[in-house]
C-alpha positions as CSV (number, residue, x, y, z in Angstrom):
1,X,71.9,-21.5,22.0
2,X,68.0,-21.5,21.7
3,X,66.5,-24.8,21.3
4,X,64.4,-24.8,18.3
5,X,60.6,-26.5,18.5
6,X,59.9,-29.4,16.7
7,X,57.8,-28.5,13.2
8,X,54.0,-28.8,12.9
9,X,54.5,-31.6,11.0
10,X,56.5,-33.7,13.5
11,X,54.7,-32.5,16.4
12,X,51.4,-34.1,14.5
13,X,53.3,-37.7,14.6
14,X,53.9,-37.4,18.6
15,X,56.0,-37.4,21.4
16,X,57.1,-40.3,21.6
17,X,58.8,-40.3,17.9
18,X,62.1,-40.0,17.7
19,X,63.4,-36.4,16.3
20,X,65.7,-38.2,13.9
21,X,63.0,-40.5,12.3
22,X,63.7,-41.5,8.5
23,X,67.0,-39.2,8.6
24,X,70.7,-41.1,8.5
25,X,73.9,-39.4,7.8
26,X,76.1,-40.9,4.9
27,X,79.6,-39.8,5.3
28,X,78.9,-35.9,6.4
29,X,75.7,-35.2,4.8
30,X,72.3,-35.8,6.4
31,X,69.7,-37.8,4.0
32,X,66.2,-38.9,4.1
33,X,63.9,-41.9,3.2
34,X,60.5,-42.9,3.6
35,X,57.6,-44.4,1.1
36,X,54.1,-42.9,0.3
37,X,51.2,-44.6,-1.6
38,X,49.1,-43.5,-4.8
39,X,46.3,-45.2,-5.9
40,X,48.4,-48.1,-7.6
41,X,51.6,-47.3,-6.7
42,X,54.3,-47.1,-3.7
43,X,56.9,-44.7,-4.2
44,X,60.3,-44.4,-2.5
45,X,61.9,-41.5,-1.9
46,X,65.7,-41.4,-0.8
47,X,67.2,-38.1,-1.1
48,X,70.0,-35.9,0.2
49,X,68.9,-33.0,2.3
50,X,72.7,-31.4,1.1
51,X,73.6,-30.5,4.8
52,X,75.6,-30.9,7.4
53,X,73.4,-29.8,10.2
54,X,71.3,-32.3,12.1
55,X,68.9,-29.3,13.0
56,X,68.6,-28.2,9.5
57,X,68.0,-31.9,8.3
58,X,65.2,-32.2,10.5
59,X,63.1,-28.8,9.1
60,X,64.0,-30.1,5.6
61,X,62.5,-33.5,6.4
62,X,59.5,-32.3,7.6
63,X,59.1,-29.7,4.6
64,X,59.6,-32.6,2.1
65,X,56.9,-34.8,3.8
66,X,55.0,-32.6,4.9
67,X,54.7,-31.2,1.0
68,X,54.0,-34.8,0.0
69,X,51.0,-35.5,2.9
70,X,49.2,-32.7,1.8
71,X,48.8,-33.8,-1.8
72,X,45.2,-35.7,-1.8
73,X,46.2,-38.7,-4.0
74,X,49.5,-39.3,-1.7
75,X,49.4,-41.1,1.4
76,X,52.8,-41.6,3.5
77,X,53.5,-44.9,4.6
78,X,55.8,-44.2,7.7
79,X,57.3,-46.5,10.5
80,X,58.7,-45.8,13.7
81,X,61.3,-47.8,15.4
82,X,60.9,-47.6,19.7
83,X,62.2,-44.8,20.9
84,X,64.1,-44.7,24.3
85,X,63.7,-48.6,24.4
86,X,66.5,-50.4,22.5
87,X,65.9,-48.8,18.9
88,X,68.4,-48.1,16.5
89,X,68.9,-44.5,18.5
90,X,69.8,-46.2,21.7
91,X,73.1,-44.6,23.8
């Protein structure tokens, strides 16, 4: 199986990010949550990515931020837990 490269977007955030970042699985399906800013406001956004497929989850992640960072008004607010060093992804 060909391993598929990481999108633009999450190569921008760095190596050192974990490829599952703001993605959890409830029950089968994959989801996604992370807050951006507006002038005023902070917005959460929780939704389902209505898959199954990790790989899939991942591209639609990045789609859905990346269509929200490019907006000039909107400024994603994201955190990343330590990957590779006791984090929530740990074996």
């Amino acid at each position: 199986m060909k391993k598929k490269r990481p999108s633009a977007f999450t190569r921008s955030i760095g190596p050192a990010t974990h490829p599952d970042h703001h993605l959890w699985r409830n029950g089968k399906r994959w989801w996604v949550a992370f807050t951006y800013h507006t002038e005023f406001r902070k917005h959460r956004i929780r939704a389902s990515l209505e898959t199954t497929d990790v790989a899939l989850a991942r591209v639609r992640r990045d789609e859905l931020m990346a269509e929200i960072a490019k907006e000039a008004s909107k400024k994603l607010s994201l955190r990343f837990p330590r990957y590779g060093n006791g984090g929530p992804h740990a074996a």
